[in-house]
VEXNU-250484 format. One record per residue (C-alpha): y, z, x. Coordinates in steps of 0.25 Angstrom, whole numbers, plus 5000, padded with zeros to 4 digits. Each point is the difference from the previous one (the first is absolute). Layout:
Y_Z_X $
...
END
This chain:
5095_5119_5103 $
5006_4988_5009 $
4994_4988_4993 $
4986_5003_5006 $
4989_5005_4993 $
4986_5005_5004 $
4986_4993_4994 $
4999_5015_4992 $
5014_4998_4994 $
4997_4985_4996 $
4987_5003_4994 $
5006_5012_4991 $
5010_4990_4996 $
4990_4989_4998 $
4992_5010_4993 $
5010_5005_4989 $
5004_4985_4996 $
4986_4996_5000 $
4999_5012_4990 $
5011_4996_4991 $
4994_4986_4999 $
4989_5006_4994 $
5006_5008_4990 $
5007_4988_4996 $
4993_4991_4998 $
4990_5010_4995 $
5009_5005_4989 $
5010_4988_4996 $
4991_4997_4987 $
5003_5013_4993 $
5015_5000_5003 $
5011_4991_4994 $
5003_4987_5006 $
5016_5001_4998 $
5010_5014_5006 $
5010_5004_4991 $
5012_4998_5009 $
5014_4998_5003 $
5008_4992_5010 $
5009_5012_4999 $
4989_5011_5001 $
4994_4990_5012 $
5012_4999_5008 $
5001_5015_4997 $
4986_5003_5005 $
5002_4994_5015 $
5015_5005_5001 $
5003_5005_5014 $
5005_4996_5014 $
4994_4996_5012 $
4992_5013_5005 $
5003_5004_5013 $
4986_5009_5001 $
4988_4996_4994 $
4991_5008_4991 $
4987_4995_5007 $
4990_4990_4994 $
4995_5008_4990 $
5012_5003_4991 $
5003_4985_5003 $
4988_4996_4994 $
4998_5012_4989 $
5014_4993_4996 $
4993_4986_4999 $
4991_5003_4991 $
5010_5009_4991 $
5012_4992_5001 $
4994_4986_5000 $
4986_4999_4995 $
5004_5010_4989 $
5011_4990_4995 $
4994_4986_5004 $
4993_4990_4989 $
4988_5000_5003 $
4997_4985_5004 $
4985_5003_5004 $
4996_5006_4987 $
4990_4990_4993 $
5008_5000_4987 $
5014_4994_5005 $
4999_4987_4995 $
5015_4997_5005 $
5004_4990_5011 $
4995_4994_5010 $
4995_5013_5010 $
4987_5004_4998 $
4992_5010_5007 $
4997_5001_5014 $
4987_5001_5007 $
4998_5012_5006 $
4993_4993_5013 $
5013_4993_5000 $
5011_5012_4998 $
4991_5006_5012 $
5000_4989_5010 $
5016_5002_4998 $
4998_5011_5009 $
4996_4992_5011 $
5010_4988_4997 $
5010_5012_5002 $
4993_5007_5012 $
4998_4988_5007 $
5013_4994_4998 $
4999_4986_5005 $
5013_4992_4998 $
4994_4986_4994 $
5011_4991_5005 $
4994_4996_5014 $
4985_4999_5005 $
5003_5010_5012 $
5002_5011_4991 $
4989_4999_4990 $
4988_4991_5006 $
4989_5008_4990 $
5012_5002_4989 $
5002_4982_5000 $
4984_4995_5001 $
4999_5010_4988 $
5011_4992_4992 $
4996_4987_5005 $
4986_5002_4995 $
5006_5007_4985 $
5009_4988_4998 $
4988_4989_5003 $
4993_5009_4990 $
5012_4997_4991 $
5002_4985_5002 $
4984_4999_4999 $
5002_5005_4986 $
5011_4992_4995 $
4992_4988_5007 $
5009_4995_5012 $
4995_4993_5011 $
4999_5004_5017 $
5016_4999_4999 $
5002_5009_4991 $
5008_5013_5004 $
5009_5011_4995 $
5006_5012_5002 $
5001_5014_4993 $
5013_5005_4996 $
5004_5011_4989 $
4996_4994_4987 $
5003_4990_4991 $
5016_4999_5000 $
5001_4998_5015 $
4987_4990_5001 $
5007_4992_4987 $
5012_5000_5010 $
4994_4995_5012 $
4992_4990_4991 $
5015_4995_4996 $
5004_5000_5014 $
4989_4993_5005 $
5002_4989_4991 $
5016_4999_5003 $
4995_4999_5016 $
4988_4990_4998 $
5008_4990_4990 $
5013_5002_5002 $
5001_4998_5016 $
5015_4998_4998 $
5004_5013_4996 $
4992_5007_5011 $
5012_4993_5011 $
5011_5000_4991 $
5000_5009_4989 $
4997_4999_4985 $
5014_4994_5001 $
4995_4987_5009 $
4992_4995_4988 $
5006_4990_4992 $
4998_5006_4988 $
4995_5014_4992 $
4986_5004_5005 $
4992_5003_4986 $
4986_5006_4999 $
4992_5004_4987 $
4993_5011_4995 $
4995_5002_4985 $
5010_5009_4988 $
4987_5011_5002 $
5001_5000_5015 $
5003_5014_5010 $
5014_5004_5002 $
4998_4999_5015 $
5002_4985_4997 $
5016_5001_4996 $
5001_5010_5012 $
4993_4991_5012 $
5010_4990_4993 $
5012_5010_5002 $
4996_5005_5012 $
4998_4986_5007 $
5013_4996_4998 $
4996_4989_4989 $
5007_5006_4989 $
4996_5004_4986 $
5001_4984_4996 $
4990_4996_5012 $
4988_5005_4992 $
4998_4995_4985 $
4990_5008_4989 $
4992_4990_4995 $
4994_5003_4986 $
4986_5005_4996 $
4990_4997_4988 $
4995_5008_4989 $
4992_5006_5012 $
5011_5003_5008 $
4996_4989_5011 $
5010_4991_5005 $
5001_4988_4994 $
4997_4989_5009 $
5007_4989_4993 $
5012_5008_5000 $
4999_5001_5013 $
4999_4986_5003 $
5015_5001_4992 $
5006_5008_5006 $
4998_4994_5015 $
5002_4986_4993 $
5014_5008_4997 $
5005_5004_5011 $
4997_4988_5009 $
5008_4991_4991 $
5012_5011_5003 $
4996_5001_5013 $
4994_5012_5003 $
4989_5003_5010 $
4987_5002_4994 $
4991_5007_5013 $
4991_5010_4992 $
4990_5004_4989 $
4997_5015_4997 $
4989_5002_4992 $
4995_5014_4993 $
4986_5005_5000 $
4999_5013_4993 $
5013_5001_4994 $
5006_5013_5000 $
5001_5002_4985 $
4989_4994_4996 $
4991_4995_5010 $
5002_4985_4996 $
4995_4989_5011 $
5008_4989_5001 $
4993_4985_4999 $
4997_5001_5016 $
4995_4986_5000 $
5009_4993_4992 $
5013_5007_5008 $
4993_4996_5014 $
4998_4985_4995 $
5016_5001_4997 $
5003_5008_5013 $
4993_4989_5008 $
5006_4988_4992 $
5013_5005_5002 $
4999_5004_5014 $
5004_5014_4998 $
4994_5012_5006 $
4990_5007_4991 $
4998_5015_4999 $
4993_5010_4992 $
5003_5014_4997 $
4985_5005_4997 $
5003_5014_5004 $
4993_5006_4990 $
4990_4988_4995 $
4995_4999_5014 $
4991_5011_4996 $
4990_4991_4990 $
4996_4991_5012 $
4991_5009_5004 $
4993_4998_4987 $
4992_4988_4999 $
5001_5002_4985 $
5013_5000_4999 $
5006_4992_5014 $
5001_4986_4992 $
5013_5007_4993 $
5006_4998_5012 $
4997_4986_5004 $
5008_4992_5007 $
5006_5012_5008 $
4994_4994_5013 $
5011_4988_5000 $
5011_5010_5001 $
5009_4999_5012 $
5001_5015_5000 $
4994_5012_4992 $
5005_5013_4997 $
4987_5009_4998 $
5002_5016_5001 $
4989_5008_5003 $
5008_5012_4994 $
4996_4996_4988 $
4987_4995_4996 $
4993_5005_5013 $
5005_5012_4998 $
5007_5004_5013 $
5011_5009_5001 $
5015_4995_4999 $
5005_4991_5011 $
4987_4992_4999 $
5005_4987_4998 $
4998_4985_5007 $
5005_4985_5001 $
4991_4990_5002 $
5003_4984_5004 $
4989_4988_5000 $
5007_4997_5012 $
5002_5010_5011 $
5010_4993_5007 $
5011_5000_4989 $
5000_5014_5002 $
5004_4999_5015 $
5009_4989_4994 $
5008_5011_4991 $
4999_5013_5009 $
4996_4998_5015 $
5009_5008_5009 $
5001_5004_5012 $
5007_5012_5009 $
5000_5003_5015 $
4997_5013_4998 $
4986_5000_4995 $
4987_4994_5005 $
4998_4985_4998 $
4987_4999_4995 $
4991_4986_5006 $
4988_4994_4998 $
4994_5004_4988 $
5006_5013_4998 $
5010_5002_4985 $
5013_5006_5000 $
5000_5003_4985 $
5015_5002_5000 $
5002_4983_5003 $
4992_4998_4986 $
5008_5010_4991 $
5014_5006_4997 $
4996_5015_5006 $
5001_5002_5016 $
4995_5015_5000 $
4987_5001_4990 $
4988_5008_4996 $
4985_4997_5001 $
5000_5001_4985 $
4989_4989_5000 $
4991_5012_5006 $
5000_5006_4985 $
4994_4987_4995 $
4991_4999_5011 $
4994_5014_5001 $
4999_5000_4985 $
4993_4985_4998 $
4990_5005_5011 $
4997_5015_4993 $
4998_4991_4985 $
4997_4987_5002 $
5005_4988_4992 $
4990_5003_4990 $
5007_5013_4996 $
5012_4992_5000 $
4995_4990_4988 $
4992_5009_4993 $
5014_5007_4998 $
5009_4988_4996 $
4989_4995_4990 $
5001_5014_4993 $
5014_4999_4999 $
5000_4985_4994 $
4988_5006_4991 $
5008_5014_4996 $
5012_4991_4996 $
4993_4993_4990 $
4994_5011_4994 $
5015_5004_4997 $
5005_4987_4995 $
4986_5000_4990 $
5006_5012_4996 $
5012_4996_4998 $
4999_4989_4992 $
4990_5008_4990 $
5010_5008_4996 $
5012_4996_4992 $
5010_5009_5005 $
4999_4993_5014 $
5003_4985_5006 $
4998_4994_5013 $
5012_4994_5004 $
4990_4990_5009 $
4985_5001_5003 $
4998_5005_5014 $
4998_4992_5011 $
4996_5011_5011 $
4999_5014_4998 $
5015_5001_4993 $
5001_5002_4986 $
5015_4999_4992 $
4998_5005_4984 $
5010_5007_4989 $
5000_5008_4990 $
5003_4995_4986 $
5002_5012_4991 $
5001_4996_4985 $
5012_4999_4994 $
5008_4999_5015 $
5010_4988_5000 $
4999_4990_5010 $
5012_5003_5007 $
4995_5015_5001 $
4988_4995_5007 $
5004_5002_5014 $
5005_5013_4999 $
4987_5005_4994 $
4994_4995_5012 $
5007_5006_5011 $
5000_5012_4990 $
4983_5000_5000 $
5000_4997_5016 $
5009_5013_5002 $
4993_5008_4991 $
4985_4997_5007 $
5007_5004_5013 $
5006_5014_4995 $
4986_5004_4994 $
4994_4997_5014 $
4987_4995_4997 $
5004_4989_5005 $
5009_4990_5004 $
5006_4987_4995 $
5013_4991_5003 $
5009_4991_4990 $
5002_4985_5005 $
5007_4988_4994 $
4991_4988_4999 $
5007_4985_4996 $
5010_5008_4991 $
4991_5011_4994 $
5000_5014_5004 $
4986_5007_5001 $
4992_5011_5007 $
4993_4995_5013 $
4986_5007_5004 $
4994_4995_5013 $
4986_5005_5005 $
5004_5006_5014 $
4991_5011_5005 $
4987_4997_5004 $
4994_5013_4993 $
5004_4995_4989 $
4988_5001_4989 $
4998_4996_4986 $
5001_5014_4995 $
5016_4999_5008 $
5001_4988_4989 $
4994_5008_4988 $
5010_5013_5001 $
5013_4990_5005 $
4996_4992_4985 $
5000_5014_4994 $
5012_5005_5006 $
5009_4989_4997 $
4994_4999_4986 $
5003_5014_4998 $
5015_4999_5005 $
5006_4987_4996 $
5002_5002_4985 $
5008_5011_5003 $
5007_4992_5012 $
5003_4991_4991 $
5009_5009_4990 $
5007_5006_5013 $
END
């Protein structure tokens, strides 16, 4: 075989994973949620050199399934409750197929005409939803630490002109931009990886809610201004990872505005509730952000690498990316380069997922999924505070929900361990799966609503299962 296969071979092969996909998603209920692995036993497993003569599709695949599937956490079942990766749609894993097959490189219009009408028309979906106007644009990307970045980037470009000539090193003092004590570690890296240094970006602190602290903020810029720093950007979080917090969005955009700083918004997760109309107002005041981080990956359920930056203005993008090459098609008139808005030159039609998957479902589907989760989530925080061996370290905001376990007798100073103890525990039993956090100081289990199989009698048995396992957690 020379790299060319006949429509029989290709159907046998489309056939078998079609198969598999089945079976899996058929069966992941009645199996456990976490492997028992190794990072030994896993290096162990795929030892071997590069093979000079291959054993055929079959035995390649046959070795998927018993090598990878056999020792993979299974993400997609409806009971991990753990970060922020929920489970596929299948319209969506299968129109992967065709993003693959059809291979259109998404950095210029000649070579992907179909592949950038279809992006174009998923990101006006998206700016409709966060409410920007005709200028409103964007771009995907591969999720929430690159779209953060570029959000960072954008800001440096748009209100610091200086530095895009010279250098960070033309500007007359240290550029600073701020980002709550609760916000994404993507945040410290954009700054590191920028060039602006672990001082050009100051943790602003949160409120018994975990929210920023919009006074505080005012501080701080008031601060470093008297010491001659740079004020030039705002980050603030909707959906934080830990707890699912929301940032005054309002108040921080008054401030941003005010201080002639760019405003953006890391709504990865969160931009999944403004398809609810019962829940939207949450995020209010996301439509006055320069730039918005929202990641379809999550919330819409799109496999990995679904991820986008959107800006009210698209200009400010062609402002911070715009680039051009001899060597590749200029494209007039009306046509988009996508790779002139983005950090990527050679991308997929991952927009395709979102597309295909909005078109087989509906936006109805989509809400009626998010208001379960936000409705689920309270059903477990009622639980929890009826019984008295639990505590909610906050009330839930969105569909996150951060508790611990308070064992009678345990000393406070033990507490933390007990957690971490209690969140191991439910993953090694395999019912299903939960994570620790820290949240303002206190170290707690994290449950997330994630899958959108995910059902009432999911709830009953995980309330059971952690009941039944974290008094003996607790002892260690």
């Amino acid at each position: 075989m020379h790299g060319q296969w006949s429509p029989e071979q290709v159907r046998k092969m489309g056939e078998a994973v079609t198969a598999w996909a089945a079976g899996f998603f058929g069966g992941l209920e009645a199996r456990p949620i976490s492997p028992e692995v190794t990072p030994a036993a896993m290096d162990a497993l795929f030892a071997g050199e590069l093979p000079e003569e291959g054993a055929g599709w079959e035995r390649a695949f046959a070795e998927v399934v018993e090598k990878v599937e056999a020792h993979s956490l299974l993400i997609s079942h409806p009971r991990y409750f753990g970060l922020m990766n929920p489970t596929p749609l299948v319209p969506a894993i299968f129109t992967e197929v065709v993003v693959s097959a059809l291979n259109q490189n998404m950095g210029a219009w000649s070579h992907s005409p179909a592949a950038t009408a279809v992006e174009k028309r998923v990101v006006r979906w998206l700016c409709d939803l966060v409410g920007y106007g005709p200028e409103g644009f964007g771009v995907l990307c591969s999720g929430g630490s690159v779209a953060n970045l570029m959000g960072v980037r954008a800001a440096v470009a748009n209100r610091l002109p200086a530095a895009e000539r010279g250098g960070l090193q033309a500007l007359p003092g240290q550029p600073v931009f701020y980002v709550s004590s609760e916000a994404h570690f993507s945040f410290p890296k954009s700054a590191t990886v920028l060039g602006l240094g672990t001082e050009g970006m100051r943790m602003v602190p949160v409120d018994g809610r975990s929210r920023l602290r919009v006074d505080a903020l005012r501080a701080a810029i008031r601060e470093d201004r008297a010491a001659g720093r740079i004020p030039f950007c705002v980050a603030a979080i909707a959906g934080t990872t830990s707890s699912g917090a929301v940032d005054p969005l309002e108040a921080a955009a008054e401030v941003a505005e005010e201080e002639g700083l760019w405003y953006h918004v890391d709504a990865a997760w969160g931009s999944g509730v403004l398809l609810s109309p019962r829940h939207r107002h949450l995020l209010r005041g996301i439509e006055r952000a320069d730039s918005i981080t929202f990641d379809p990956h999550k919330w819409f359920f799109m496999p990995m690498g679904t991820g986008a930056i959107l800006v009210r203005e698209r200009r400010a993008l062609q402002a911070t990316f715009e680039q051009h090459a001899v060597y590749i098609p200029t494209a007039p008139d009306e046509r988009v380069d996508f790779r002139t808005y983005g950090i990527a030159g050679s991308r997929r039609c991952d927009a395709l997922k979102l597309w295909v998957s909005v078109q087989a479902l509906g936006t109805g589907w989509f809400r009626e999924t998010v208001d379960r989760h936000m409705e689920l989530t309270r059903w477990l925080a009622e639980r929890i505070a009826a019984s008295p061996a639990w505590e909610a370290v906050e009330a839930p905001e969105l569909n996150i929900l951060c508790f611990r376990y308070l064992p009678a007798g345990v000393a406070a100073a033990e507490l933390p361990g007990v957690q971490d103890r209690v969140a191991e525990a439910v993953a090694r039993d395999g019912r299903a799966w939960v994570s620790p956090t820290t949240v303002r100081g206190v170290r707690a289990i994290r449950w997330m609503a994630l899958s959108p199989a995910l059902t009432r009698a999911d709830l009953e048995l995980f309330w059971e299962a952690i009941n039944e396992l974290a008094p003996g957690a607790a002892r260690g």
